[in-house]
N, C-alpha and C positions, 0 to 999 in steps of 0.2 A: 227507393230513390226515384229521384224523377227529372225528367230533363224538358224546359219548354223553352218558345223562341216567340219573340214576338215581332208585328211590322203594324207598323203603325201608317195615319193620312191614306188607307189605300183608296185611289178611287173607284169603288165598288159600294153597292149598296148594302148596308150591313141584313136588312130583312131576306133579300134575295141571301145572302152568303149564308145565315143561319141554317138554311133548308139545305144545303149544299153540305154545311159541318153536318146535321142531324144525320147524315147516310155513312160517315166512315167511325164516326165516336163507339169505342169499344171492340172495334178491329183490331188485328194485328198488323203495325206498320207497312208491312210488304202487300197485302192485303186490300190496306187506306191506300196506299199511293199509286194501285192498278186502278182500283174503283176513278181517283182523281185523275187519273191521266184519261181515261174516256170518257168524264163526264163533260156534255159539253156548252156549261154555265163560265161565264168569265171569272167567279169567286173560286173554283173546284182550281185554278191555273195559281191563284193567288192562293190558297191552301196548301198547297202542294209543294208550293216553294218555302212555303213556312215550318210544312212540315219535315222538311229534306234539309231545314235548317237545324232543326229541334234535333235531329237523328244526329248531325253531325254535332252537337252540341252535346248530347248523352254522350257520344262515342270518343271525342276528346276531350272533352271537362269534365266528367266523372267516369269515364273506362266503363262503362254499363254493357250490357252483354244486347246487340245491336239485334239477334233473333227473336232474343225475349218479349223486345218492348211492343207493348199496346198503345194505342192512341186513349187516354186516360180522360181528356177533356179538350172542347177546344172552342174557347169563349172569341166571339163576335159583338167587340162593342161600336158602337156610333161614336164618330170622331164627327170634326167640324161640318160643318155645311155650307159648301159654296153656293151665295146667293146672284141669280143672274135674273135679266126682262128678257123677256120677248115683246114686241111690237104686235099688237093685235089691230085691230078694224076701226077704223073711227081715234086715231089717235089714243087710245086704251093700249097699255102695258099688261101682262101677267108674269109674276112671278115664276121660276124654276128654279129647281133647291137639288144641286149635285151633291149627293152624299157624299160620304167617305165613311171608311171603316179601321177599326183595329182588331187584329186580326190576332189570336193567343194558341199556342197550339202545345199542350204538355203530355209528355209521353212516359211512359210507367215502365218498368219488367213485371210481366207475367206471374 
């Protein structure tokens, strides 16, 4: 069985947050959310709450045994792109492109 939670629009960049999911995927839940509480990237804060989502989602929507579960997967995709200028030299504008992310976090028993 398996229990996942999702959050979607975060504003975090989904490449940076990838590297962040790659360190806890395959852990045991208790395990992933020590590692996330000291890492100190601003995706590991935003994981972590996803993840503390997904546990209580296992725990109350299918009764799953909350010691068991591993972190099974946890997909990082690219959500929209806030397009913004900046004012450069000479009346020249450049573009900057604020990411955002979707953030998936599915958790297993053992």
């Amino acid at each position: 069985m398996e229990a996942k939670a999702v959050a979607k629009f975060i504003r975090v960049s989904p490449r940076k947050t990838r590297i962040v999911a790659k360190n806890v995927v395959g852990r045991p839940v208790e395990d992933a959310l020590n590692v996330l509480r000291f890492t100190p990237q601003k995706g590991a804060q935003v994981i972590r709450e996803v993840m503390k989502s997904a546990l209580a989602n296992a725990e109350h929507n299918t009764n799953m045994n909350v010691d068991a579960l591993v972190v099974k997967e946890i997909l990082v995709n690219e959500g929209p792109t806030w397009k913004r200028f900046m004012p450069r030299a000479q009346g020249r504008a450049t573009s900057i492109r604020k990411r955002t992310s979707h953030v998936t976090v599915i958790l297993a028993e053992n």
